[in-house]
N, C-alpha and C positions, 0 to 999 in steps of 0.2 A: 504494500500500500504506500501509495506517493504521502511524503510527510505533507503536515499543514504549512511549514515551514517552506517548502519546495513549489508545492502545488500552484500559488499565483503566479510564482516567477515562469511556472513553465506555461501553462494558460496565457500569460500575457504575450512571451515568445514564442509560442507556436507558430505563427503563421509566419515570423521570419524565418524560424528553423525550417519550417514546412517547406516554405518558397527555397531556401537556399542547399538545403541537405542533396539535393540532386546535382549540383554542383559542389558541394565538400566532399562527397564519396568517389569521386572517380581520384581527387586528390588523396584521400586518404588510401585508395590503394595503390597506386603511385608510389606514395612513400612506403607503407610498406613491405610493398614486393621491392624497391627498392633496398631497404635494410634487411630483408627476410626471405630472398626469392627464392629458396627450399621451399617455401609455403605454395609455389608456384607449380613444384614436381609431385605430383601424386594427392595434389590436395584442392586448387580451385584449376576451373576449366579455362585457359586462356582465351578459346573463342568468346565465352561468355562475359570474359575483361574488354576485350576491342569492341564486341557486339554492342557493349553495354548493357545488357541487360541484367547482369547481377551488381553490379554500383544501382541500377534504378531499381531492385530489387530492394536491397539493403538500405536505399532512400527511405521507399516507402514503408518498411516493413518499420523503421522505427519512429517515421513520424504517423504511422495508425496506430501505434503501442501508446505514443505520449499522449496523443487525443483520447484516448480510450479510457488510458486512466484518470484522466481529467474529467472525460463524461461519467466516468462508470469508475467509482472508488475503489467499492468493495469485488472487482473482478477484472480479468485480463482477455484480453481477445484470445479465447484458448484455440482456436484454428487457426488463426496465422501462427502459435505458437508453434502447432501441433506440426504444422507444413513443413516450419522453418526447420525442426528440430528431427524429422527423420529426414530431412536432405543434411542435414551436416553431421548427422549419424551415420550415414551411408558414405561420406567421404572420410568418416571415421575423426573428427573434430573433438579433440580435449579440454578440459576446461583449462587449463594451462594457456592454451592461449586467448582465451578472453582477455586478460589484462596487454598481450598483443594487441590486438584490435581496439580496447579504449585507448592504449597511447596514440595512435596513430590516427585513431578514427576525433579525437580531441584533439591533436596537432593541427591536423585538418581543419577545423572548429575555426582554431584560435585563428589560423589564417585568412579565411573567409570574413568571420567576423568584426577582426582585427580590436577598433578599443569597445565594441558592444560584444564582448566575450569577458563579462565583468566578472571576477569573483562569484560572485551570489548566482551570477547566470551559467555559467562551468558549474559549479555546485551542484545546482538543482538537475543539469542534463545528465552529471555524472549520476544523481539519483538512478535520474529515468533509466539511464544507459546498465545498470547493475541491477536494477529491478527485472528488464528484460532478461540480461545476460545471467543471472540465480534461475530465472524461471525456463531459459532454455538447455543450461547444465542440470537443473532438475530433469526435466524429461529427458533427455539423452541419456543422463545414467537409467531412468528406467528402460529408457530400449534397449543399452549397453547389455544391461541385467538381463533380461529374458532370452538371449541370444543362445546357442548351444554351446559355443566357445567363448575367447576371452580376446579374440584376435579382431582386426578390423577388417580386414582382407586377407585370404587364402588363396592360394598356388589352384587355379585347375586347368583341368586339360580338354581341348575342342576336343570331342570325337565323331563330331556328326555334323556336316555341313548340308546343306540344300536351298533350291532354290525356290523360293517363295513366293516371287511374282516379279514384275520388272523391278530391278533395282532395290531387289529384296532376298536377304539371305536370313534363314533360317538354322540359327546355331545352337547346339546341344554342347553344354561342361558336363566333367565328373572329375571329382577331386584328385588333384596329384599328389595329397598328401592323406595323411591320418585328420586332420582338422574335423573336428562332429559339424555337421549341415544342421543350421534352423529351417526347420517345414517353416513354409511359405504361405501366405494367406492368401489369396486369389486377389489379384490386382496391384500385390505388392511388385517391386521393384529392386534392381542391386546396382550397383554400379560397378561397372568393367574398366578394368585401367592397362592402358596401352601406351606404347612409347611412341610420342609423335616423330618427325623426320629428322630433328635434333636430335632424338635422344632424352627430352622432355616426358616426362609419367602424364598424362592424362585420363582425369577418371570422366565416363560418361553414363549416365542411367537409363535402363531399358525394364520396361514391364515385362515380368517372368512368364510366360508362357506354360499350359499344361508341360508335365514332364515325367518320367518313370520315377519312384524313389531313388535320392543319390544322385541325380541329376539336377542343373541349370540350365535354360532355354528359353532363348532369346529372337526375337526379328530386328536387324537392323536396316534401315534404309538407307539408301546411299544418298547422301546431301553433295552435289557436286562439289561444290563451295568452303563444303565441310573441311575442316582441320583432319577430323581422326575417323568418321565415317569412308571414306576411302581406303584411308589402312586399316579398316576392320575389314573391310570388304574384301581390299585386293591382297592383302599380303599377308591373313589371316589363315593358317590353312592346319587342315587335321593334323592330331598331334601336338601342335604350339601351346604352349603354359602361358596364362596370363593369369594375376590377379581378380578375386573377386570378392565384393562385398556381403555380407550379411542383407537378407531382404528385409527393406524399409518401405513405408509409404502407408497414408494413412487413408486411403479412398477405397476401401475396401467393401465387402458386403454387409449392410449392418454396420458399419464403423462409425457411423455417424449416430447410432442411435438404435433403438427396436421400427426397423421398419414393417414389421408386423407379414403379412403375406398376400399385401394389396397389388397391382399391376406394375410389374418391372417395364421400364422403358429405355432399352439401351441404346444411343445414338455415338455413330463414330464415322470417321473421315479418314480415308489412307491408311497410314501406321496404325494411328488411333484405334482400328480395330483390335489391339492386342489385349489392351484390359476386360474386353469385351470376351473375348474368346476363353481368359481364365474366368470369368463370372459365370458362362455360359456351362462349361466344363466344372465348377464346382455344383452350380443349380442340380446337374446331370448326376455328378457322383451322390447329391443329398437326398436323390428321389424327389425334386421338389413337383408338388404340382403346381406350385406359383403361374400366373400368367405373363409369359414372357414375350416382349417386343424389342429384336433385335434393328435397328436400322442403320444401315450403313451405304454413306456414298464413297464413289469412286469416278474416276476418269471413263472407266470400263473393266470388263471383269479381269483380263487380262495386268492391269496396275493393280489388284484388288488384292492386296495379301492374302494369303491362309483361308481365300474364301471357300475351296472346297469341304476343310474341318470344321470352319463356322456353323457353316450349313448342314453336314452331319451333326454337329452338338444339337444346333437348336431342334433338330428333327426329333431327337432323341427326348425331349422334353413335351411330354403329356400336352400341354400347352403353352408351347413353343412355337413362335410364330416369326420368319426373316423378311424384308421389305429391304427392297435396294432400289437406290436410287443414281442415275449415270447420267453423267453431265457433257461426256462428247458420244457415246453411245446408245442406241434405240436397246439393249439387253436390259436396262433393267426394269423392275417394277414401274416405277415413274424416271421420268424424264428431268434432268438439271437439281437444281436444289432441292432438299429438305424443304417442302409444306406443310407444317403441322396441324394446320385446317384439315387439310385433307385425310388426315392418318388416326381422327377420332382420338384421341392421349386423352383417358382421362381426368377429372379434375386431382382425383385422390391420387394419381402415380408416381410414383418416386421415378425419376430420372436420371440417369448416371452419362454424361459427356467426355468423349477424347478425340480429338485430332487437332486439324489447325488453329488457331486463336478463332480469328474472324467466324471459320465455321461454327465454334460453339457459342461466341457473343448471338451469331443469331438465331441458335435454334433453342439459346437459353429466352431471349426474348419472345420469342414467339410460342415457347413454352407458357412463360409467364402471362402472356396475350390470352391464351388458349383457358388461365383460370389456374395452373400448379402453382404454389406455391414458392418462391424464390427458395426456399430452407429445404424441399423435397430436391432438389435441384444440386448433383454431386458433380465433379471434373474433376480428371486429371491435366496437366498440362505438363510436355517436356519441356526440362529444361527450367531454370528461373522462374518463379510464380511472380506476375506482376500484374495480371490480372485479379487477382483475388483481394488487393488491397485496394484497389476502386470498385469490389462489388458490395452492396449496400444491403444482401439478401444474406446474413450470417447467421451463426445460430444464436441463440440467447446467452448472455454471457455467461459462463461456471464463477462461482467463488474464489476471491483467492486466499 
């Protein structure tokens, strides 16, 4: 809880911090990949530093923390907590380095700021900034904890390559070492770490796919443009050892709550099919008779990942129903976009979204148009969440 002491000074400076934190944080990692660039091999994605999307990530994730506890006292935005803290559990992040990132993330500050970074106003941000950074080494040691080992990434071995669809490969690990495997929750996630063309560790995260016991499996798609998607692709091959992470990610079935056994409505785009096929493939293994709505667009079936097992799973489900939609081809179900008008979605259905941004801003809209509720309303997104801290549809805050 933000002291009384603290709490006007940060209210007053909010909207300076607000307006300027998207320009302190590309400074603050600046300097400290420059004092610290180990931090750089095995631990943050360099695409995501150029791209910028993890500086405007790390923006806004602490100016929706400072407002929050300013509106809301006695509680913390526990999902952006919750987001933030199995993605830097998945890169294996210690609480050791917290006091890293205040020095540097406050150098930054002071710079920006220059003589309005007054005593009293450092003070109160340093509050904010340890209130968050307690509340995120809190949950990280509990996912730490529940893990089968004690390690952050483990040695495994490709043994199974194929191909998935255009500019999609379909890859199967199994341990190259004695390391014990935590079973995986359906929709969860790991992150893979490969040596980019320097010699540079890069970890990137992919949603775990159905798999045998003892096994990891993955779809990557090939991003032309991409840093390490091409070297997963091309220079990847059976046999090769790479590290892998413990499975994180909190967009699971039920994860959000007791969603009881009202109409599933799974939408997805491209890749974004992948969370969708382990939700589909656990509904299957739990006998569920749930009412299941798969929907996924594609270019054509041919770009369509993994669409042959999609379509065996959901077949496989009592009431199991696939609906596709193709945007340069006459195959699918409907023609070009997702219409939500047209596809009858429930008022009462819980929704779950993955693919590109823009495709789920609007089939979340047009959800909500249709009468769902923004809180029924789940996504995944790769990469940096930046959309989540401008959605206005969260859940009710927890206690702190």
């Amino acid at each position: 809880m933000l002291s009384e002491k603290s709490r006007p000074v940060v209210e007053a400076t909010l909207p300076v911090i607000a307006e300027r934190i998207p320009h302190i944080t590309p400074v603050f990692y600046r300097d400290m990949f420059a004092a610290r660039p180990d931090l750089m091999d095995g631990m943050f994605s360099r695409s995501s530093q150029l791209e910028g999307t993890q500086p405007r990530a790390l923006a806004g994730s602490i100016a929706v923390f400072a407002q929050w506890i300013v509106q809301h006292p006695d509680s913390y935005p526990e999902e952006v907590l919750s987001r933030v803290a199995h993605k830097h559990a998945s890169l294996g992040l210690r609480p050791e380095e917290y006091p890293t990132v205040y020095r540097y993330l406050f150098g930054a500050i002071a710079k920006d700021l220059g003589e309005a970074a007054t005593e009293e106003v450092v003070a109160a941000w340093t509050e904010v900034y340890w209130l968050m950074a307690d509340a995120l080494i809190a949950l990280e040691k509990g996912l730490y904890a529940v893990q089968a080992n004690d390690v952050m990434r483990a040695p495994f071995r490709l043994v199974r390559r194929v191909r998935a669809a255009d500019d999609v490969a379909d890859l199967t690990f199994e341990p190259a070492d004695d390391t014990p495997m935590t079973p995986a929750q359906a929709g969860q996630y790991v992150s893979i770490f490969c040596r980019a063309e320097d010699g540079l560790l890069q970890p990137r995260q992919f949603t775990l796919l159905p798999s045998e016991p003892g096994q990891r499996r993955i779809a990557v798609k090939l991003d032309p443009a991409g840093e390490m998607t091409p070297i997963i692709l091309d220079k990847l091959t059976e046999g090769d050892v790479i590290e892998i992470s413990n499975p994180y990610g909190d967009v699971t079935l039920g994860g959000f709550g007791d969603d009881g056994d009202g109409p599933l409505w799974l939408f997805s785009a491209g890749i974004g099919v992948t969370p969708m096929i382990a939700f589909v493939s656990e509904l299957v293994r739990q006998g569920s008779q749930r009412e299941v709505t798969v929907v996924h667009t594609a270019r054509d079936f041919a770009s369509w990942p993994l669409r042959e097992e999609l379509a065996e799973l959901v077949a496989r489900l009592p009431h199991g129903r696939l609906i596709s939609c193709t945007t340069a081809s006459a195959e699918g179900d409907h023609a070009g976009r997702v219409r939500v008008p047209e596809l009858d979605v429930p008022a009462d259905a819980v929704a779950y979204l993955c693919g590109p941004l823009p495709f789920m801003k609007d089939v979340r809209s047009q959800l909500v148009d249709a009468g769902v509720p923004g809180q029924r309303i789940r996504y995944e997104i790769f990469g940096p969440d930046q959309w989540m801290l401008h959605d206005q549809a969260r859940e009710e805050p927890a206690a702190a």
